[in-house]
Every structure is written in C-alpha cells, then in structure tokens.
ZAGU-952384 format. One line per field, with one value per atom (N, C-alpha, C): residue in one letter; x, y, z. Coordinates in nm, 3 decimals, padded with zeros to 5 digits, always signed. Layout:
paba <- [A, ...]
xx <- [X, ...]
yy <- [Y, ...]
zz <- [Z, ...]
//
This chain:
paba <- [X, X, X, X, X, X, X, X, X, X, X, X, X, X, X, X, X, X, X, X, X, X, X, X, X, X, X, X, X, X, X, X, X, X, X, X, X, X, X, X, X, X, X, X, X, X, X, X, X, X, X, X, X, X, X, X, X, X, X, X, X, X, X, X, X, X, X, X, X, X, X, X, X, X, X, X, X, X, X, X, X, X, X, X, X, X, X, X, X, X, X, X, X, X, X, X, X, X, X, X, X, X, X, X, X, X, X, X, X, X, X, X, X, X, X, X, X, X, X, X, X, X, X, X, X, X, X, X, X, X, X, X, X, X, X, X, X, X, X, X, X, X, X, X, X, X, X, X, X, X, X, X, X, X, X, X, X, X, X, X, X, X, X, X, X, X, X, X, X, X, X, X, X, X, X, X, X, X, X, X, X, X, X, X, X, X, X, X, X, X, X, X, X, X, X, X, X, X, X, X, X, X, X, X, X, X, X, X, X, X, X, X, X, X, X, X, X, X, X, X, X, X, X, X, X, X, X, X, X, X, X, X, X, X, X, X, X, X, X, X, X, X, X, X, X, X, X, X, X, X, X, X, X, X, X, X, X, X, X, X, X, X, X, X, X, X, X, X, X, X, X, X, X, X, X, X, X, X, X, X, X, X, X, X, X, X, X, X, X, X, X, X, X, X, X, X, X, X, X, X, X, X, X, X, X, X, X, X, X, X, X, X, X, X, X, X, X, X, X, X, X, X, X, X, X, X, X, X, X, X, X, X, X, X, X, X, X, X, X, X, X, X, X, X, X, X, X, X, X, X, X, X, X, X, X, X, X, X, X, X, X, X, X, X, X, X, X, X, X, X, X, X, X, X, X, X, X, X, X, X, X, X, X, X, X, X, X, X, X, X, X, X, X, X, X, X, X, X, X, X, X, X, X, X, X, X, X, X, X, X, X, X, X, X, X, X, X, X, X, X, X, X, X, X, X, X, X, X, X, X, X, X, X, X, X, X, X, X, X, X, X, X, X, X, X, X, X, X, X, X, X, X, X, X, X, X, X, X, X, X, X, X, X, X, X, X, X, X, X, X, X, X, X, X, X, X, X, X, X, X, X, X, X, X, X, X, X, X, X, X, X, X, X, X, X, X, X, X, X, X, X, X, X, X, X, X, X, X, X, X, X, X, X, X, X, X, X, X, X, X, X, X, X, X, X, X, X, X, X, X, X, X, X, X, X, X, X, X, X, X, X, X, X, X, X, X, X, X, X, X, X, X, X, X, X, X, X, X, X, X, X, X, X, X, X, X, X, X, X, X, X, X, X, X, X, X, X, X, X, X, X, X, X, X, X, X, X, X, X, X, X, X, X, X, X, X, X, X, X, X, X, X, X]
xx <- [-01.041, -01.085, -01.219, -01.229, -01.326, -01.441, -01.431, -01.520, -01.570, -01.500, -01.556, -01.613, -01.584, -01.675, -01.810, -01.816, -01.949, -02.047, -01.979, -02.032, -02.102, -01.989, -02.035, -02.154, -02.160, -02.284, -02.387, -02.397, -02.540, -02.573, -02.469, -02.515, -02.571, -02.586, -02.644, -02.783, -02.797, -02.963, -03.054, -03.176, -03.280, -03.376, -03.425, -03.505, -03.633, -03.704, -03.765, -03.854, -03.995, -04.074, -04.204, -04.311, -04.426, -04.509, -04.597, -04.678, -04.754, -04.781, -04.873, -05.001, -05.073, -05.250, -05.248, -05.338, -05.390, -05.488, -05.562, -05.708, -05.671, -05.675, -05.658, -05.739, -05.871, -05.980, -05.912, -05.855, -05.816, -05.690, -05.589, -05.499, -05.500, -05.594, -05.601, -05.670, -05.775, -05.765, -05.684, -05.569, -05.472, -05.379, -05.380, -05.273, -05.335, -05.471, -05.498, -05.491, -05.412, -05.387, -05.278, -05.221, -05.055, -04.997, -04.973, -04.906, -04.913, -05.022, -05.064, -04.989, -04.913, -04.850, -04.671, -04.663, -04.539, -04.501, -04.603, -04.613, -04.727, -04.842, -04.916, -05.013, -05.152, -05.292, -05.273, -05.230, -05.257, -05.052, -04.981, -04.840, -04.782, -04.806, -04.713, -04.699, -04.548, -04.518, -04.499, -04.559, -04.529, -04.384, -04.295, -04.191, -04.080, -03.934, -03.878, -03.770, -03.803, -03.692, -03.728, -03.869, -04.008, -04.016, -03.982, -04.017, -04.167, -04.149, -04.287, -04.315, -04.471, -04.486, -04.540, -04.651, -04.758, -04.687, -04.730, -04.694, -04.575, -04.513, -04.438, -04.489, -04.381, -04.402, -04.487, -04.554, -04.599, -04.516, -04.425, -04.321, -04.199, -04.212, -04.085, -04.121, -04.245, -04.285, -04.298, -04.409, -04.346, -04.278, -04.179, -04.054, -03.997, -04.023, -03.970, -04.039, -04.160, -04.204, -04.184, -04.165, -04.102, -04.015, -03.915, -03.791, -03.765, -03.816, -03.839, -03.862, -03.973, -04.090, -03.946, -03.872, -03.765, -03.643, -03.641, -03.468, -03.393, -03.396, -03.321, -03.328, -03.401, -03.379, -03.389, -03.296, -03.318, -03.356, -03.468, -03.528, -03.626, -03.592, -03.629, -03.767, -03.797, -03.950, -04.027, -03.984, -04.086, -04.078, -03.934, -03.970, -04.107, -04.106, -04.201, -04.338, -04.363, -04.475, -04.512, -04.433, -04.473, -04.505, -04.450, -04.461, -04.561, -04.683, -04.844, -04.905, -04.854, -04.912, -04.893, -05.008, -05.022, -04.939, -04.921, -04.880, -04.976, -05.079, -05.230, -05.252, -05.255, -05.219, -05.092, -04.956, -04.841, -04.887, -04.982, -04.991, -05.101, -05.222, -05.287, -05.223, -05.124, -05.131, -05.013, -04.911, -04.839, -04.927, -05.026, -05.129, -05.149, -05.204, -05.300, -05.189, -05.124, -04.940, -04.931, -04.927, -04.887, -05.002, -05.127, -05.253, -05.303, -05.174, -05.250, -05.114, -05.124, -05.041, -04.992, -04.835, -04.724, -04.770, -04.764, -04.787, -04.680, -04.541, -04.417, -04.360, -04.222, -04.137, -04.075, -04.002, -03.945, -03.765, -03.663, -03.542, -03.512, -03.466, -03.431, -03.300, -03.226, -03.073, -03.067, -03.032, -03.078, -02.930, -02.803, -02.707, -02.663, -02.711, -02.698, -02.754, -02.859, -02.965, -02.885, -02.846, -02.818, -02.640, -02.583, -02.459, -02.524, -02.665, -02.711, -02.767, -02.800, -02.849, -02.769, -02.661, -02.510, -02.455, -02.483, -02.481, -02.537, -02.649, -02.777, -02.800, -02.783, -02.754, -02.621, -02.523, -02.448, -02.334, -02.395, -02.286, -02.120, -02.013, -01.920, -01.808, -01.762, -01.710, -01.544, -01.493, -01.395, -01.405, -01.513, -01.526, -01.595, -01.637, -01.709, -01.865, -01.888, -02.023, -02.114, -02.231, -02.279, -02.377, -02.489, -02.546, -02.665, -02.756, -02.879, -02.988, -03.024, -03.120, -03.115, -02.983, -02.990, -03.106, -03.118, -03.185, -03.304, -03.273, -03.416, -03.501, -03.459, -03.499, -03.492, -03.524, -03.445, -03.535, -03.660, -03.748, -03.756, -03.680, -03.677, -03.797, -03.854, -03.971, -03.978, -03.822, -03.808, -03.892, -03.832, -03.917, -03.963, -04.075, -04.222, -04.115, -04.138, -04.096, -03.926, -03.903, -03.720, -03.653, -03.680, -03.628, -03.726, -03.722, -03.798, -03.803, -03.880, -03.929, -03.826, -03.764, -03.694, -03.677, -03.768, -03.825, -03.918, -03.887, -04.030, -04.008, -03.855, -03.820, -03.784, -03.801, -03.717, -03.563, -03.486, -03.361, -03.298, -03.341, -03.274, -03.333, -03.416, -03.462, -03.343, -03.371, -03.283, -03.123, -03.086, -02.950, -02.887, -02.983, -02.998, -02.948, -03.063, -03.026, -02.935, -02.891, -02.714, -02.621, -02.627, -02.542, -02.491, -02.627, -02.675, -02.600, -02.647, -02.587, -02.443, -02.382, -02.237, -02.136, -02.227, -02.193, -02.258, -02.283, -02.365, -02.433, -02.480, -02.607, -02.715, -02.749, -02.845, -02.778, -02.880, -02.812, -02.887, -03.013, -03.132, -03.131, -03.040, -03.026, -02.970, -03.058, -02.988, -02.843, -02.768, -02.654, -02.570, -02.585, -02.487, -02.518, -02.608, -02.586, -02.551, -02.664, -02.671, -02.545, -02.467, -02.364, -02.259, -02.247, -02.158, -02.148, -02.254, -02.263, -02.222, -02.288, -02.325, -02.182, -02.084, -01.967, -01.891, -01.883, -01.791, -01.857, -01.992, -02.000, -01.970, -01.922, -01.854, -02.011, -02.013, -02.136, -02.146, -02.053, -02.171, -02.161, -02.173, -02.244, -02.415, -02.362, -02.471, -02.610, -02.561, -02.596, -02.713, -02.595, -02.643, -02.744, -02.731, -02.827, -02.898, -02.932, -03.069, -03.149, -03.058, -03.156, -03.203, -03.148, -03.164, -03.373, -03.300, -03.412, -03.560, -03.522, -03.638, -03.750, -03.643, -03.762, -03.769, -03.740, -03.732, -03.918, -03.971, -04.080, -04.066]
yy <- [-05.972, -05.855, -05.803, -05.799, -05.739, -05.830, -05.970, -06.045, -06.053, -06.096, -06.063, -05.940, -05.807, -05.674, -05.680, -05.798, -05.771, -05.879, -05.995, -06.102, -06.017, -05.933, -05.853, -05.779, -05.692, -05.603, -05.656, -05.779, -05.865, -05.942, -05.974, -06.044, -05.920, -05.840, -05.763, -05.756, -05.755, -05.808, -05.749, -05.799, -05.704, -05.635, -05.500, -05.434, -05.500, -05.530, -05.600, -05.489, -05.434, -05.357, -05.503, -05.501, -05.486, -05.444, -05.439, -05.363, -05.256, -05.153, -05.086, -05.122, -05.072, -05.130, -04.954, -04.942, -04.831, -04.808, -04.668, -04.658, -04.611, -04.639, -04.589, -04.481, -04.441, -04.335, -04.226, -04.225, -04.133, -04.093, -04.151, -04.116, -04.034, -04.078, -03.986, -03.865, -03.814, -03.745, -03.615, -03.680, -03.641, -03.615, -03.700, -03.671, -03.541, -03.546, -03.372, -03.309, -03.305, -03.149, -03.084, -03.057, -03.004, -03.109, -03.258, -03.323, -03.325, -03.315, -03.258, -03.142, -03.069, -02.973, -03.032, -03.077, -03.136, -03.316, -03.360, -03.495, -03.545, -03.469, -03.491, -03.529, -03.537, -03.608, -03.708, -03.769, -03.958, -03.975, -03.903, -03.974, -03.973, -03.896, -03.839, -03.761, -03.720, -03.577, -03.489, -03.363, -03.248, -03.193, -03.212, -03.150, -03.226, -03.242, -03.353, -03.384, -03.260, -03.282, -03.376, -03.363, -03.438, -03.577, -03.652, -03.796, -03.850, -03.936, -04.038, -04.114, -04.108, -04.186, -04.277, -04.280, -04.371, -04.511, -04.639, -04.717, -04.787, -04.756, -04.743, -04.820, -04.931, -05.018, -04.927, -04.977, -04.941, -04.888, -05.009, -05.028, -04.908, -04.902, -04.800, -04.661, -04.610, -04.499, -04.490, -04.588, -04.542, -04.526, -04.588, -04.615, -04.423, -04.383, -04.254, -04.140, -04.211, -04.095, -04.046, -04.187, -04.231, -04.118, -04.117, -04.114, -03.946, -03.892, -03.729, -03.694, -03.793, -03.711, -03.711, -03.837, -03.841, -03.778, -03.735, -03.631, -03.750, -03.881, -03.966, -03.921, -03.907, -03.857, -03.652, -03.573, -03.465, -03.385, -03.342, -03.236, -03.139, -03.022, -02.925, -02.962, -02.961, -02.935, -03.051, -03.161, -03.251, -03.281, -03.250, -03.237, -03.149, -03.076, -02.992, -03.010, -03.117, -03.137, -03.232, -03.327, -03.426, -03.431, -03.300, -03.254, -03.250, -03.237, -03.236, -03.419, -03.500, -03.630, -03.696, -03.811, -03.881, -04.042, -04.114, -04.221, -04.328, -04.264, -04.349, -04.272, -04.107, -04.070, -04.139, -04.110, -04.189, -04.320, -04.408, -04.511, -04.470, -04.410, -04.407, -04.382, -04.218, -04.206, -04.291, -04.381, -04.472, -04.560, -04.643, -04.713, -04.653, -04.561, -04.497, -04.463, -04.406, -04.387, -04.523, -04.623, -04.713, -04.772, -04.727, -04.796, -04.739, -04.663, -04.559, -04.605, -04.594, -04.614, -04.517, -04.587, -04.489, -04.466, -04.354, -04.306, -04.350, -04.373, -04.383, -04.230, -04.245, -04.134, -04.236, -04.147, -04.224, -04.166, -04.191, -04.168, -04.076, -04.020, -03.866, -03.921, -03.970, -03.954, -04.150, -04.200, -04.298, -04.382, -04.291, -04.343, -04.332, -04.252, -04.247, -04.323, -04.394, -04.517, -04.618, -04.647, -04.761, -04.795, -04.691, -04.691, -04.705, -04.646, -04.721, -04.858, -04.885, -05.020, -05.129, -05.076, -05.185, -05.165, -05.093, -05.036, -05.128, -05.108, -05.161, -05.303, -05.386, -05.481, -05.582, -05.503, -05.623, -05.554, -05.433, -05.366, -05.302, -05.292, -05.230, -05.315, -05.430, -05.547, -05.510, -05.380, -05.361, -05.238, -05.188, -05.117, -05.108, -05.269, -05.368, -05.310, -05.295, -05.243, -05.302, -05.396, -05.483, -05.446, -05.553, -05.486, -05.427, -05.355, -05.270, -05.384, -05.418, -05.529, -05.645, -05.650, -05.794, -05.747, -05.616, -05.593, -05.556, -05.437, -05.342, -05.413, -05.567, -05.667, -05.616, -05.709, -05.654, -05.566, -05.519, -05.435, -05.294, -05.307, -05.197, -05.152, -05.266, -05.284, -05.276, -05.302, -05.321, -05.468, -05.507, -05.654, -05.564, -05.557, -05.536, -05.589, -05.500, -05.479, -05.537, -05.468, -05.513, -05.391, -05.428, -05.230, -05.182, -05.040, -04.945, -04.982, -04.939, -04.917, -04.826, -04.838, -04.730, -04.653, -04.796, -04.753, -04.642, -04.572, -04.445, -04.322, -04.341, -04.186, -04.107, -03.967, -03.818, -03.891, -03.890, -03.898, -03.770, -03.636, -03.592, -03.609, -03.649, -03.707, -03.770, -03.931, -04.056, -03.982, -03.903, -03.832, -03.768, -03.729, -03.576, -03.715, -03.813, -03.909, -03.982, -04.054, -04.136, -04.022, -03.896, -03.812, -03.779, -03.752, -03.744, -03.834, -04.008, -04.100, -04.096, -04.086, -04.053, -03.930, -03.846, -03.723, -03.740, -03.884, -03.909, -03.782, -03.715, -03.620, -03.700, -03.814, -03.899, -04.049, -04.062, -04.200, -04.255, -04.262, -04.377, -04.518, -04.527, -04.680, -04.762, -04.876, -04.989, -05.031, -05.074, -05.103, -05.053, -04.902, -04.808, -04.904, -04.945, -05.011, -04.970, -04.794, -04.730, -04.623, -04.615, -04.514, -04.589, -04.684, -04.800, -04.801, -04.822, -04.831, -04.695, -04.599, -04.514, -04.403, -04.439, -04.412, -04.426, -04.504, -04.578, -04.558, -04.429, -04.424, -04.310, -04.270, -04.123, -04.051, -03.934, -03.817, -03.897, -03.913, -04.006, -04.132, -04.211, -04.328, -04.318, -04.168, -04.169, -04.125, -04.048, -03.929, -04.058, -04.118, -04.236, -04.380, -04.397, -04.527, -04.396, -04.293, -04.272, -04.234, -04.181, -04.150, -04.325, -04.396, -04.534, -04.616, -04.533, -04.579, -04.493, -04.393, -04.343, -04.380, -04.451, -04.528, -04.656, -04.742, -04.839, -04.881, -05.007, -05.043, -05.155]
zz <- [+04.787, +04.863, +04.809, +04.659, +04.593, +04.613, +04.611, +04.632, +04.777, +04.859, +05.012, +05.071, +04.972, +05.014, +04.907, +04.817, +04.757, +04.880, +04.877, +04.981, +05.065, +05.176, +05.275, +05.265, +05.188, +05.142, +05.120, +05.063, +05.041, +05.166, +05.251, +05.338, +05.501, +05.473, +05.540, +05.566, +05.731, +05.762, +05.667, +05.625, +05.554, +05.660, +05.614, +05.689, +05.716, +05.841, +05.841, +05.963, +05.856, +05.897, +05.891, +05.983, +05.956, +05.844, +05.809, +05.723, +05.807, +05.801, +05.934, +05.857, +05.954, +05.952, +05.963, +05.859, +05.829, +05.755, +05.726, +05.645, +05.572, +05.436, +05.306, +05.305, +05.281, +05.288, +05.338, +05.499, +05.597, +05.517, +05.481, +05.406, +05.312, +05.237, +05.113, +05.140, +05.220, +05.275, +05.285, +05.400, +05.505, +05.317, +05.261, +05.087, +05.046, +05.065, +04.930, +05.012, +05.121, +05.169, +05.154, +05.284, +05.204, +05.150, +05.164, +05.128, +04.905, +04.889, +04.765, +04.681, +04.706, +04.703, +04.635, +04.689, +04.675, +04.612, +04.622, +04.596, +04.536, +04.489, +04.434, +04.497, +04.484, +04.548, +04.565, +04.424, +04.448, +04.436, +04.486, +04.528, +04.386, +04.280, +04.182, +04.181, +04.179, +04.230, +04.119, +04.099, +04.018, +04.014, +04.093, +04.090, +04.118, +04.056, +04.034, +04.133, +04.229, +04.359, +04.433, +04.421, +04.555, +04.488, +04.535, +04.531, +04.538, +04.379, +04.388, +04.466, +04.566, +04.634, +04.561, +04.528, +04.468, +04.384, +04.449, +04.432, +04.519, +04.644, +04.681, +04.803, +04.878, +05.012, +05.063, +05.199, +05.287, +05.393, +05.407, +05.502, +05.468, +05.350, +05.343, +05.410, +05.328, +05.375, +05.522, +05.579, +05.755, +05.844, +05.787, +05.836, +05.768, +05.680, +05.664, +05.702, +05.704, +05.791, +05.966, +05.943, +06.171, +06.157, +06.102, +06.072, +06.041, +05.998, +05.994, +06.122, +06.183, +06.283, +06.396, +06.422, +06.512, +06.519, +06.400, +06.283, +06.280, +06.273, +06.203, +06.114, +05.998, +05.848, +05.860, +05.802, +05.854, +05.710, +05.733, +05.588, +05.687, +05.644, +05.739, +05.708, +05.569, +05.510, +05.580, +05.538, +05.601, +05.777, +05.830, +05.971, +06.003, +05.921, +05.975, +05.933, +05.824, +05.782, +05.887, +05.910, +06.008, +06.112, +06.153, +06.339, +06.395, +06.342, +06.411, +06.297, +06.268, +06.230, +06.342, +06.371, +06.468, +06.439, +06.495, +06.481, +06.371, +06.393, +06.301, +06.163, +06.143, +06.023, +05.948, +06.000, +05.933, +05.855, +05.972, +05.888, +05.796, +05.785, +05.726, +05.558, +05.569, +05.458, +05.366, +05.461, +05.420, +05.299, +05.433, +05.287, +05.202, +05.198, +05.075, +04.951, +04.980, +04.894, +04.832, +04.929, +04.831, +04.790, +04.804, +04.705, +04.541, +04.574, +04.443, +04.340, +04.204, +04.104, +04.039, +04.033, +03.965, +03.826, +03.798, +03.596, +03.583, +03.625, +03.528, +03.491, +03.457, +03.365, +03.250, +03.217, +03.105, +03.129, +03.125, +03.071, +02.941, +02.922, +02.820, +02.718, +02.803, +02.773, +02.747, +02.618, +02.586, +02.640, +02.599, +02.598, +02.771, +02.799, +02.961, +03.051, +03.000, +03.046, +03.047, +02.924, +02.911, +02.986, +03.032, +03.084, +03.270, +03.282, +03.429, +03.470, +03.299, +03.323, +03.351, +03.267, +03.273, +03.483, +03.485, +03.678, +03.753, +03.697, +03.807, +03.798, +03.685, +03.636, +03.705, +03.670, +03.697, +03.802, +03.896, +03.981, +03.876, +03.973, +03.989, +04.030, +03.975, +04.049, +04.137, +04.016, +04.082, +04.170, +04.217, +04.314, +04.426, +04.412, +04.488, +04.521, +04.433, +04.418, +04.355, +04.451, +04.396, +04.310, +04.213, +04.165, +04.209, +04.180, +04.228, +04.240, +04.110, +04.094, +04.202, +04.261, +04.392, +04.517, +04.539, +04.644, +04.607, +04.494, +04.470, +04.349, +04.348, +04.241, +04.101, +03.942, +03.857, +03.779, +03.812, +03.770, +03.832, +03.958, +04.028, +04.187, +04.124, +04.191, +04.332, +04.404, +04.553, +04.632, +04.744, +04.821, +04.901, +04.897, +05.038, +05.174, +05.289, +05.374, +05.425, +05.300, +05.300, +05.210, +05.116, +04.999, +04.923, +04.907, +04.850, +04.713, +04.672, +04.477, +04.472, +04.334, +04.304, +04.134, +04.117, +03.980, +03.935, +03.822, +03.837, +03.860, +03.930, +04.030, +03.940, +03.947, +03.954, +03.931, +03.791, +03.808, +03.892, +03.907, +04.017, +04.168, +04.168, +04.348, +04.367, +04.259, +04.297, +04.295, +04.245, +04.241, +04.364, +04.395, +04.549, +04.615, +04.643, +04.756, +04.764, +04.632, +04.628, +04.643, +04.622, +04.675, +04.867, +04.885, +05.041, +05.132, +05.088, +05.160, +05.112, +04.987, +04.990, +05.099, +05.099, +05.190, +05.323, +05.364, +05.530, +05.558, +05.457, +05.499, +05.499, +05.456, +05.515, +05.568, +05.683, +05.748, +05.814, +05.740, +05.828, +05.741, +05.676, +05.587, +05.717, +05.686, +05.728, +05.752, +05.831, +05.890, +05.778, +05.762, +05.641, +05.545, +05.468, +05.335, +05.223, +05.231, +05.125, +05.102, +05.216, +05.208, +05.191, +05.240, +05.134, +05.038, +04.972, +04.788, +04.727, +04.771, +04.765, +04.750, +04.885, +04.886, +04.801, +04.700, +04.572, +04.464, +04.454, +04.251, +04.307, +04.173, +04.128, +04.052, +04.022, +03.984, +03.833, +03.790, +03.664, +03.641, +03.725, +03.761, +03.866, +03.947, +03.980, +03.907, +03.822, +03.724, +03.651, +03.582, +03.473, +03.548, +03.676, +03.717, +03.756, +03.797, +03.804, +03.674, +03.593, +03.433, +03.409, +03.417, +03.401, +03.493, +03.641, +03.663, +03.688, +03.625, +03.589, +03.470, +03.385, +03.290, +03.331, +03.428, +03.455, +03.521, +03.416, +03.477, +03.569]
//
C-alpha cells in the first residue's frame, strides 16, 4: 500500500510551463516599486513571511502570478498587487526575479535541520511520503519549468505554505501534489524540513 502511494505521487504529470519571454530591465523596474516593499528590489525579501524571489524559475513565478491575478491562489495582498499588471509586466518581472541572486539564510536550530534533512532526503516511507529532493532535486534547487526552488526560503514562509496546502487553503498545485504530501506531516516535521531548507544551498 505504502509503496504504491509513493509510486503514485511521483508518477504524477510534471508542470509543464513555457519559459515567458520577458524584459528583465522592465522588470526590475516594475520590482523597485511596491513590489520592493515586501520582497525586496532585487527579490530578497526583508521580511520572513514574504517569500524569496530572487533566484527562483521563471516559470514558477508566472504561473503565480497568473494565479493571484485569476484567485486560483487567494492572498488578499497580492490579489491586489496584481490587479492593475499586464500580462507583459507578469512576465517581465518573472524574468528579472529570477535573474537576480539569492544571498541565502542559514538554519538556527542545528538539531532541527538535521531532523529535516533526514525528511527531505529520504521522505516518510511509512506515511508514504516521498522524499522532497525527488522533485525539488537534492540541493533544493527545483527543475526549471517543472518545481520551484525551495532552497533559501523563510523557514516560516516555507511553513505558512506546507500548512496552507495541508488546510486546502491553497490549491493551485498540480493534480493536488502538494496537499498530498503536505496532508501527512504533522507541525514538526513541517516545522523541521523548513528550518532544514532554509540553509539548504
């Protein structure tokens, strides 16, 4: 049983975005304005709720930004940031986000890392929870127009959001992938793979 629900989960289509064609210049731009505020100029964010862009797919981001502008993904704040972007800004500042480079965090909690690494590493076998590294590769790095970077993050961003998709308060993942997984860790497993991948290069 345990084995045919890990099978299952991996064999699930991959997201398969395009890259958008966009102007980096115009982006950055369109970044030091309000988007600056919350996520930083160049896509490092000052504040640890707000998610790091910088360094991050192309594909992911437009796809999340689609995704606000439509309330597939629902955040009051950025519905509303998005509501006057054009289809050609989105892409613009998509590129530019991901042209610019992550500074990195580091992990705090050494023993708490290393109880996410054992997570992310080699999954949850008896709770059929595969491992992290199969998709989001074993650096964290994510595959270009298939999964997000997830290395780098806000352990409470990455927290808010494995919570979210556990509580289907978010549900723009792929054929439920993430609320799958997501559904089966308990608060400190989640707690512990995101302190984990916040120092993760």
């Amino acid at each position: 049983m345990i084995r045919s629900v890990l099978i299952a989960v991996l064999a699930i289509p991959l997201l398969a975005l395009s890259a958008p064609e966009g102007d980096a210049a115009k982006g950055r731009i369109l970044a030091g304005g309000a988007c600056a505020a919350c996520h930083g100029p160049d896509g490092n964010s000052p504040l640890p709720m707000n998610p790091n862009l910088a360094g991050q797919h192309p594909e992911y981001l437009y796809k999340q930004l689609r995704n606000f502008k439509t309330g597939e993904r629902g955040n009051p704040v950025m519905m509303g940031m998005v509501a006057t972007l054009s289809e050609g800004d989105m892409r613009d500042l998509s590129v530019y986000y991901a042209s610019q480079k992550s500074t990195g965090l580091f992990a705090k909690d050494r023993d708490l890392a290393a109880k996410g690494q054992r997570l992310f590493r080699g999954g949850i076998s008896e709770k059929g929870v595969a491992a992290c590294g199969g998709c989001h590769s074993p650096n964290g790095a994510g595959m270009p127009a298939q999964y997000p970077r997830i290395a780098g993050q806000y352990p409470e961003y990455t927290a808010a959001q494995l919570r979210a998709f556990r509580a289907e308060e978010r549900a723009n993942d792929e054929n439920m992938m993430m609320r799958n997984i997501a559904s089966r860790l308990s608060d400190k497993e989640i707690t512990a793979l995101s302190e984990y991948l916040a120092g993760l290069r």
